[in-house]
C-alpha positions in Angstrom: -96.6 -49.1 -9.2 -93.9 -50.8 -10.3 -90.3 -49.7 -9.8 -89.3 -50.8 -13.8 -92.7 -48.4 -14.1 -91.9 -45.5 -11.7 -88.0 -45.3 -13.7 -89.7 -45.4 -17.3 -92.0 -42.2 -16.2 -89.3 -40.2 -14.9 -87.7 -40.7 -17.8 -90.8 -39.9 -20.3 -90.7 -36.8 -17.8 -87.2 -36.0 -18.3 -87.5 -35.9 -22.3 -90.5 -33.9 -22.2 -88.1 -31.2 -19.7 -85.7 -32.0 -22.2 -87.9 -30.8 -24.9 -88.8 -27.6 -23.3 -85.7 -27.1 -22.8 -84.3 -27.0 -25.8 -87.5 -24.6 -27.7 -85.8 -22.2 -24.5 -82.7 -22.5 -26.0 -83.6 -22.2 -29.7 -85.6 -19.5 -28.6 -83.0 -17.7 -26.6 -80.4 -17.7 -29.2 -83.0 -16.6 -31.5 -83.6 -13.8 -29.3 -79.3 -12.5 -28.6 -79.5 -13.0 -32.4 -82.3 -10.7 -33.4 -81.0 -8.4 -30.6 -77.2 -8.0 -31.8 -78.2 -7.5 -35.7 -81.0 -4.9 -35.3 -83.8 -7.3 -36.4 -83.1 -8.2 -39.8 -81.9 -11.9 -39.5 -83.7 -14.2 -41.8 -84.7 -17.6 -41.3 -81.9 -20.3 -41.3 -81.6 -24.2 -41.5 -83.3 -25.8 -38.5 -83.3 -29.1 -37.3 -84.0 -31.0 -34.1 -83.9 -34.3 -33.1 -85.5 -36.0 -30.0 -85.0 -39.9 -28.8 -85.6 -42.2 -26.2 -83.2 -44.9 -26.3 -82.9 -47.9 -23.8 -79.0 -49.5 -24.0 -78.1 -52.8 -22.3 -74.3 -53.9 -21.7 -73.1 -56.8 -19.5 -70.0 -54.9 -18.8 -70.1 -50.8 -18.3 -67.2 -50.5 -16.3 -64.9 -52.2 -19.4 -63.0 -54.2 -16.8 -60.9 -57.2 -17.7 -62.8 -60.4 -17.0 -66.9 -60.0 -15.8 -68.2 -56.7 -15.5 -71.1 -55.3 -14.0 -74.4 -55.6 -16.7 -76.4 -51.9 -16.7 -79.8 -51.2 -18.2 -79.9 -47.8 -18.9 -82.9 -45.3 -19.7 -81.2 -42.2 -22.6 -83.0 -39.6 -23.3 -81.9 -37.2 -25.5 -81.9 -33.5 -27.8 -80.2 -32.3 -30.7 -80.8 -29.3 -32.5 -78.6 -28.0 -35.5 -79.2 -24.4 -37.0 -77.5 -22.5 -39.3 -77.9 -19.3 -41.3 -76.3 -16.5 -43.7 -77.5 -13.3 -43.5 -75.6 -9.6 -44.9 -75.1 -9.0 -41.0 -74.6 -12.5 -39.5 -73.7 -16.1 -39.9 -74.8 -18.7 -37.4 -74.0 -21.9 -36.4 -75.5 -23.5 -33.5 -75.5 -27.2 -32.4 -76.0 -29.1 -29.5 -76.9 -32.2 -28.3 -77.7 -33.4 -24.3 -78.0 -36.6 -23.3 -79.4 -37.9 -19.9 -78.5 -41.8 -18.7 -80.7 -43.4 -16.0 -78.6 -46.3 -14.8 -81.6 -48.5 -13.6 -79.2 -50.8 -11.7 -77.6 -48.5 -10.0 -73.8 -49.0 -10.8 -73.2 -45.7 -11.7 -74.6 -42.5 -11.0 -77.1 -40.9 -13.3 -75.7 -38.5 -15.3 -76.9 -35.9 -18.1 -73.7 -35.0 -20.8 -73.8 -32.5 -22.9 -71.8 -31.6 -26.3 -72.2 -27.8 -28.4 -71.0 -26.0 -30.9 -71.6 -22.0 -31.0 -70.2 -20.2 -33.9 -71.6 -16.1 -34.2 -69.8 -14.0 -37.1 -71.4 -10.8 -37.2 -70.7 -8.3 -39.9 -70.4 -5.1 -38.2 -68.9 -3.5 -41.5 -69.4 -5.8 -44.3 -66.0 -6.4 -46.0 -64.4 -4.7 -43.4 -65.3 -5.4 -39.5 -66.3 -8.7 -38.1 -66.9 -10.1 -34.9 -66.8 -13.6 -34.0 -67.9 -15.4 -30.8 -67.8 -19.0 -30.4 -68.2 -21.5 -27.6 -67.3 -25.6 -27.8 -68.5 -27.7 -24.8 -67.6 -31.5 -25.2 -67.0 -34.2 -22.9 -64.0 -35.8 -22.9 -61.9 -38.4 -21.1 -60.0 -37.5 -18.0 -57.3 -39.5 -18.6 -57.5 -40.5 -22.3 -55.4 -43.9 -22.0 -58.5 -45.1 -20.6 -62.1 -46.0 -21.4 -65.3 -43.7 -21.6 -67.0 -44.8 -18.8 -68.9 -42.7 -16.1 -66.3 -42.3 -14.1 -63.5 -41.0 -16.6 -65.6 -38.2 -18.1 -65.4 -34.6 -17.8 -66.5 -31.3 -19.4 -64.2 -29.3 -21.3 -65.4 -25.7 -22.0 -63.6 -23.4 -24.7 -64.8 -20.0 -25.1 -63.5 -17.2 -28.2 -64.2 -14.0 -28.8 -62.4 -11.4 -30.9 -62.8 -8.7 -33.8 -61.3 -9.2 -37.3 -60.6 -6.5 -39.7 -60.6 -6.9 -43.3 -58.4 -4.2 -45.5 -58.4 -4.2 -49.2 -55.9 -2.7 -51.7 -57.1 -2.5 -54.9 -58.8 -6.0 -56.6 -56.2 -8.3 -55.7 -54.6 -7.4 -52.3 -56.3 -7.6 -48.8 -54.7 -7.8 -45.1 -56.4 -9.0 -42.1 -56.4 -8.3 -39.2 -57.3 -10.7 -36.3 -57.4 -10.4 -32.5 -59.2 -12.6 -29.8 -59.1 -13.9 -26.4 -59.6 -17.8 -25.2 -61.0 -18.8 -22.2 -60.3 -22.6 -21.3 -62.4 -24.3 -18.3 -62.0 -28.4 -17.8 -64.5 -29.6 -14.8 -61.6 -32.1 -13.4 -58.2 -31.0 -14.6 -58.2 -27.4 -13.4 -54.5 -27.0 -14.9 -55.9 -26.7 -18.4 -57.5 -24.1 -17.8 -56.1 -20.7 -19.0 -56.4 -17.7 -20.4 -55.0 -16.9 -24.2 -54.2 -13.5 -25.7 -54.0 -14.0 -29.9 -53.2 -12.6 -32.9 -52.7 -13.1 -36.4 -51.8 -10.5 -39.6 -51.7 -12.3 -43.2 -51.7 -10.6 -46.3 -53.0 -12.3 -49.5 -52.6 -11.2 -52.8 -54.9 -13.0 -55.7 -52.8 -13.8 -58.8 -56.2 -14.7 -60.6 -59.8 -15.8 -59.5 -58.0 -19.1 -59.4 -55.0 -18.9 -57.0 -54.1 -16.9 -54.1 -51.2 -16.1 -52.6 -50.2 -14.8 -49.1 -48.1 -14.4 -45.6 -49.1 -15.2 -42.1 -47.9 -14.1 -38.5 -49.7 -15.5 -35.7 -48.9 -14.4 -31.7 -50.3 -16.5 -28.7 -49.7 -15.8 -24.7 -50.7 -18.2 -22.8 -51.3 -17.6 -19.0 -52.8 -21.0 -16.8 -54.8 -20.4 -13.8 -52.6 -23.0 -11.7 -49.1 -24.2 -11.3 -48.2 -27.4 -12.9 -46.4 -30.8 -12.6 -43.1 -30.5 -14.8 -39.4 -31.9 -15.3 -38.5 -29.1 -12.7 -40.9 -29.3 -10.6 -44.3 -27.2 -9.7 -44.1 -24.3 -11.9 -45.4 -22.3 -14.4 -46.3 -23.5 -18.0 -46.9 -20.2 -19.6 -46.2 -19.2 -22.6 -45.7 -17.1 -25.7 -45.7 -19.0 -29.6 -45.1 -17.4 -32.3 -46.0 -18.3 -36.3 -44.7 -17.3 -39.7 -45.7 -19.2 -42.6 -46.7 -18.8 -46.3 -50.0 -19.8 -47.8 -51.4 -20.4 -50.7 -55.0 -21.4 -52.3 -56.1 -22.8 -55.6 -59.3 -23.7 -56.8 -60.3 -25.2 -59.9 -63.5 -26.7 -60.4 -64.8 -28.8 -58.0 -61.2 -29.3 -56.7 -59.3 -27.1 -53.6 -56.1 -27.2 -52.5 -54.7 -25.0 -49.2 -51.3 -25.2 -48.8 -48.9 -23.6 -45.3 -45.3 -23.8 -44.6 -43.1 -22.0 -41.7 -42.1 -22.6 -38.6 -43.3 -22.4 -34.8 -41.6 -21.0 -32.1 -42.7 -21.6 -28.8 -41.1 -19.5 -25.6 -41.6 -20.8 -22.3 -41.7 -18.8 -18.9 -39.9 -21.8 -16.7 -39.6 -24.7 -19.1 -36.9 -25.4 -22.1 -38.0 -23.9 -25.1 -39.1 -25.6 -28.6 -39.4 -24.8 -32.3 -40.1 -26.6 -34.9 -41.8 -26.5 -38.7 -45.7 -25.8 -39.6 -46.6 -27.8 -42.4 -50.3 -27.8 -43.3 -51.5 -29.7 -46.8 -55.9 -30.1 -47.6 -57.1 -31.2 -50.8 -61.0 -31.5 -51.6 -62.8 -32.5 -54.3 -66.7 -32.3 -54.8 -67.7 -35.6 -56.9 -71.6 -33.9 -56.5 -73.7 -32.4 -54.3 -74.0 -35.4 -52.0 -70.4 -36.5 -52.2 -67.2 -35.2 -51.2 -63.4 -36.2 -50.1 -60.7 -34.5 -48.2 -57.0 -35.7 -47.5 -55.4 -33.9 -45.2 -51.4 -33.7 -44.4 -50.5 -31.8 -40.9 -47.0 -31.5 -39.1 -47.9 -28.5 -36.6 -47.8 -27.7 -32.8 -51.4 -28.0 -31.4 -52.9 -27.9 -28.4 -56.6 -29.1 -27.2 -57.8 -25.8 -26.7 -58.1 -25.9 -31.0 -59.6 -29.3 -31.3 -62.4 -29.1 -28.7 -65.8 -29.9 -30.6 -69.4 -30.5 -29.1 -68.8 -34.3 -30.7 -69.5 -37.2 -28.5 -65.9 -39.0 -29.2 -65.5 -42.8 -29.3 -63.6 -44.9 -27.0 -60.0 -44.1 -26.2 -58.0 -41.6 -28.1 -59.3 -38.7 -26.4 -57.1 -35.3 -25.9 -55.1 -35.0 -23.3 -56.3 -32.2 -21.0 -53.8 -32.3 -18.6 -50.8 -31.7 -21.2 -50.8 -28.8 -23.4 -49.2 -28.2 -26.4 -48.0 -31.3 -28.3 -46.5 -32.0 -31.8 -49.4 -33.7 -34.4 -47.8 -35.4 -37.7 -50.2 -37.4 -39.3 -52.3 -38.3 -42.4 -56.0 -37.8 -43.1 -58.5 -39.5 -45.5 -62.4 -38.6 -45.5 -65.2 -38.9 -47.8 -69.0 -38.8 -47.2 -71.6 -39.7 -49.7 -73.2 -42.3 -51.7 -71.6 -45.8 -52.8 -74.3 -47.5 -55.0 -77.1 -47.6 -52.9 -75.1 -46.5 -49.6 -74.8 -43.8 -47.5 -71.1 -43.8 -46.7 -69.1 -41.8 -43.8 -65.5 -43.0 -44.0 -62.5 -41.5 -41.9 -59.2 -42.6 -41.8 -56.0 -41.4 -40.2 -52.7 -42.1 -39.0 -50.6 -39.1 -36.7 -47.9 -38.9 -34.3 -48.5 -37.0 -30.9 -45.5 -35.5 -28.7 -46.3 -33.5 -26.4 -43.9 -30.8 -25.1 -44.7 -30.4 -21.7 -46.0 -33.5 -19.8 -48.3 -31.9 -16.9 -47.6 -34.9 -14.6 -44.3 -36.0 -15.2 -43.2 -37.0 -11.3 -43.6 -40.2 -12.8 -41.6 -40.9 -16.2 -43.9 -43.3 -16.9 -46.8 -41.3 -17.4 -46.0 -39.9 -20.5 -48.5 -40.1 -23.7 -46.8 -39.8 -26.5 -48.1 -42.3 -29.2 -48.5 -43.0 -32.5 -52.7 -43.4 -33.3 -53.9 -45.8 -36.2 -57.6 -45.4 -36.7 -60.8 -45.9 -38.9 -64.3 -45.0 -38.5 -66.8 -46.2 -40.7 -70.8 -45.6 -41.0 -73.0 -46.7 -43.5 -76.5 -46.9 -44.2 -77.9 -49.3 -47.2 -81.5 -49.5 -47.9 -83.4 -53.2 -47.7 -86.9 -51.9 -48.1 -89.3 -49.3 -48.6 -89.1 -48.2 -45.0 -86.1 -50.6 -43.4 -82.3 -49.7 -43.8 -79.6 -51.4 -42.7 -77.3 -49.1 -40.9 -73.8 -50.1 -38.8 -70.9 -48.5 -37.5 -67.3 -49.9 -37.7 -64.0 -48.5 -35.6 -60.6 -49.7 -35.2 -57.8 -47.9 -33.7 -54.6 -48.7 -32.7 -52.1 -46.6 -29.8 -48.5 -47.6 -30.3 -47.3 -45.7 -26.8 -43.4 -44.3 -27.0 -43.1 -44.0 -22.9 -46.0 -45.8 -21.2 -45.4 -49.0 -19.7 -47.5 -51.7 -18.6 -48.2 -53.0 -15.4 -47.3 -56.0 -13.7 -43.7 -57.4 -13.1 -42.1 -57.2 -16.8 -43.2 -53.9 -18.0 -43.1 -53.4 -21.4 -44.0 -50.4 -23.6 -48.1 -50.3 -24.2 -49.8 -51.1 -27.2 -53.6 -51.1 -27.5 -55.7 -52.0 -30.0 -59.8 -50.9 -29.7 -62.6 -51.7 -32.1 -66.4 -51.3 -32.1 -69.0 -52.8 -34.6 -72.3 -52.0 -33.8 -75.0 -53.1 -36.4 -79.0 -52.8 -36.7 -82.1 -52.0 -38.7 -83.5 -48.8 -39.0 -87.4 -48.8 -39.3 -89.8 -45.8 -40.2 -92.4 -45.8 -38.6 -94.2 -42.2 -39.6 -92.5 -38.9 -41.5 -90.7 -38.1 -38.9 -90.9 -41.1 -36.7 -88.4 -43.6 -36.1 -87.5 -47.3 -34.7 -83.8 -48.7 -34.7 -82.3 -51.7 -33.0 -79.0 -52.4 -33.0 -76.5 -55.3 -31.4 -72.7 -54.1 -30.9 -69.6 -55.9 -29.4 -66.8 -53.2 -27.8 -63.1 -54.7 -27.7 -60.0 -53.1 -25.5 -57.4 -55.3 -26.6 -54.1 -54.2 -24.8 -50.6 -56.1 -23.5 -51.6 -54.0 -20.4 -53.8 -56.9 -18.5 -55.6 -54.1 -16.6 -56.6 -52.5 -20.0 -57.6 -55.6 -21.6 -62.0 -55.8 -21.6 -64.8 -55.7 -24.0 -68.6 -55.7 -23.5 -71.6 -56.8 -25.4 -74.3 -54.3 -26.7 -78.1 -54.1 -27.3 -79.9 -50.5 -27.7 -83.5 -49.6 -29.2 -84.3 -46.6 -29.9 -87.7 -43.9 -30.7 -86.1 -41.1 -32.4 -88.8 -38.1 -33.5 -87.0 -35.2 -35.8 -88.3 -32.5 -38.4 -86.2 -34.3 -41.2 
């Protein structure tokens, strides 16, 4: 037998363990589920997804000059279920995805992304519970490409109560309490422990608007000692929020506003404050269509943007910084244009952080301002053919990062995919897609500086 032959039967073999593995999972959440609500959860939204995709690149390393080409063997799950009961709401999504690198130039690896989201109603309208877990894999340093060797998995785990009290028709406080648990698989001085807490009170002027007042509390305790302008010390923490809100909703049309301030109370390093300005309008153009704009000048940190979403290429979080300063712009829509189905994101922010982990050297700093555009579409051609392509662009202006080499300048780098294809249907529930791609790093940085060439075809069996 043929080696090609022995590596395409392991991985038949690994999507079939792949397979099994996820009706255990289904299964098993179905189970905690049906256990923690006494038996009377209804049946949700299910959907699940299974592929065997083989990906060809003459450059997976994304080196400057001639990489190393890689024929790789993807298998891969997704499931996605959700459901709304009188006792719970569910959310539940995850994906894995095993790569056999047939050539050897990397080790195999399996990644795996997940969302869990639990809210169960103890008391309706008056005690909740919510779990949730977020597993993603992201960049270890996020200034450089997502190859095998830069990846890691972030793990972000919440649980806490949240009490609803009502006063009359048109006055309600609530009352929410939680602990997060934060676990990175390379950068052990992300992880840490978070006490929180939050009291708003909202008061509805009509069915229309709402009105209200928010404290929020945070202590933040990390597991290690840390890399900081004075030295290895401690980067916990207390933050504290106070801002107003308000809600209106007319029609198919939402708008959330916040405004306050942030203060932020360091155990060893120089304090820092500053405003909490939040802005997000929707509109619903039908029931397959919708945009959002979004305006945010807040203090974040990656423990609250961790998703189970593969991301794209650079721009990563920084896991080994925590708490920076976002300013920036958001556009979205999703649905039809004409005959197209349309994703389109785009977005412009600032990021500072406030405490650089790893700061012995000035020059490691990450503060940038982030340009980017993300665009998918999907256009019909036949009865059973679609075209289907993805476009990215972004842009990283860095404020402290210099390049290498013997006139260092600041960075700048520019990254773009476009990856296009057909998308065949074979059966129902049975399809072919082939698609060709080109991956640019464009940088002043000449060690940054790379791009690679990409074929993939894929079998992808789903119940949609």
């Amino acid at each position: 037998m043929t080696i090609p032959m022995v590596t395409m039967l392991r991985s038949i073999y690994i999507l079939l363990s792949l397979r099994r593995a996820l009706k255990l999972f289904l299964i098993s959440c179905a189970v905690v589920i049906f256990a923690g609500t006494g038996g009377i959860v209804q049946a949700g939204d299910f959907s699940w997804e299974l592929a065997l995709e083989t990906r060809y690149t003459d450059n997976i390393g994304m080196i400057p000059g001639d990489g190393l080409d890689e024929l790789s063997l993807v298998p891969s799950g997704t499931l996605i279920y959700e459901s709304q009961t009188p006792r719970l709401d569910a959310e539940i999504e995850g994906l894995v995805r095993h790569y056999n690198y047939t050539k050897d130039t990397s080790d195999s690896e399996t990644l795996y992304f997940g969302d869990l989201v639990l809210d169960f109603h103890l008391v309706p309208d008056l005690i909740d519970w919510r779990i949730e877990d977020h597993l993603s894999n992201e960049p270890i340093a996020s200034d450089v490409a997502d190859i095998p060797d830069n990846r890691q998995n972030i793990n972000v785990f919440f649980t806490g109560p949240e009490f609803t009290f009502r006063m009359g028709q048109r006055n309600r406080i609530d009352l929410i309490g939680g602990l997060i648990r934060t676990h990175a698989e390379d950068t052990p001085e992300f992880d840490s422990d978070r006490n929180t807490g939050r009291l708003a009170y909202v008061h509805s002027v009509s069915n229309r608007f709402d009105l209200g007042l928010s404290g929020e509390w945070e202590d933040v305790e990390f597991d290690e000692l840390v890399d900081s302008p004075l030295g290895i010390v401690s980067g916990d923490y207390d933050r504290t929020d106070g801002y107003l809100t308000a809600s209106f909703r007319r029609g198919s049309n939402t708008l959330e506003l916040e405004a306050g301030s942030t203060d932020l109370d360091y155990k060893e390093l120089p304090d820092d404050d500053g405003e909490r300005v939040f802005v997000r309008f929707a509109r619903e153009v039908s029931e397959t269509a919708e945009w959002e704009f979004l305006y945010q000048d807040i203090f974040t940190d990656a423990s609250r943007t961790v998703e189970g979403q593969p991301s794209l290429g650079l721009g990563g979080i920084n896991v080994s910084a925590d708490v920076y300063r976002l300013e920036g712009l958001q556009f979205s829509y999703r649905g039809p244009i004409s005959t197209a189905t349309v994703e389109l994101t785009a977005a412009a922010r600032e990021e500072t952080y406030v405490q650089e982990l790893e700061v012995a050297d000035s020059e490691g700093s990450e503060d940038r301002d982030v340009d980017e555009i993300l665009l998918d579409i999907s256009i019909p051609i036949g009865p059973r053919f679609d075209w289907v392509s993805t476009i990215s662009w972004s842009e990283f202006d860095y404020k402290d990062l210099l390049t290498e080499g013997p006139a260092p300048e600041l960075r700048k780098d520019q990254e773009s995919w476009l990856i296009t294809g057909i998308q065949y249907q074979m059966r129902r529930h049975l399809q072919l897609r082939a698609e060709v791609g080109r991956h640019i790093i464009d940088s002043n940085d000449p060690l940054i500086d790379a791009d690679e060439n990409l074929v993939t075809i894929s079998i992808i069996w789903s119940n949609r």
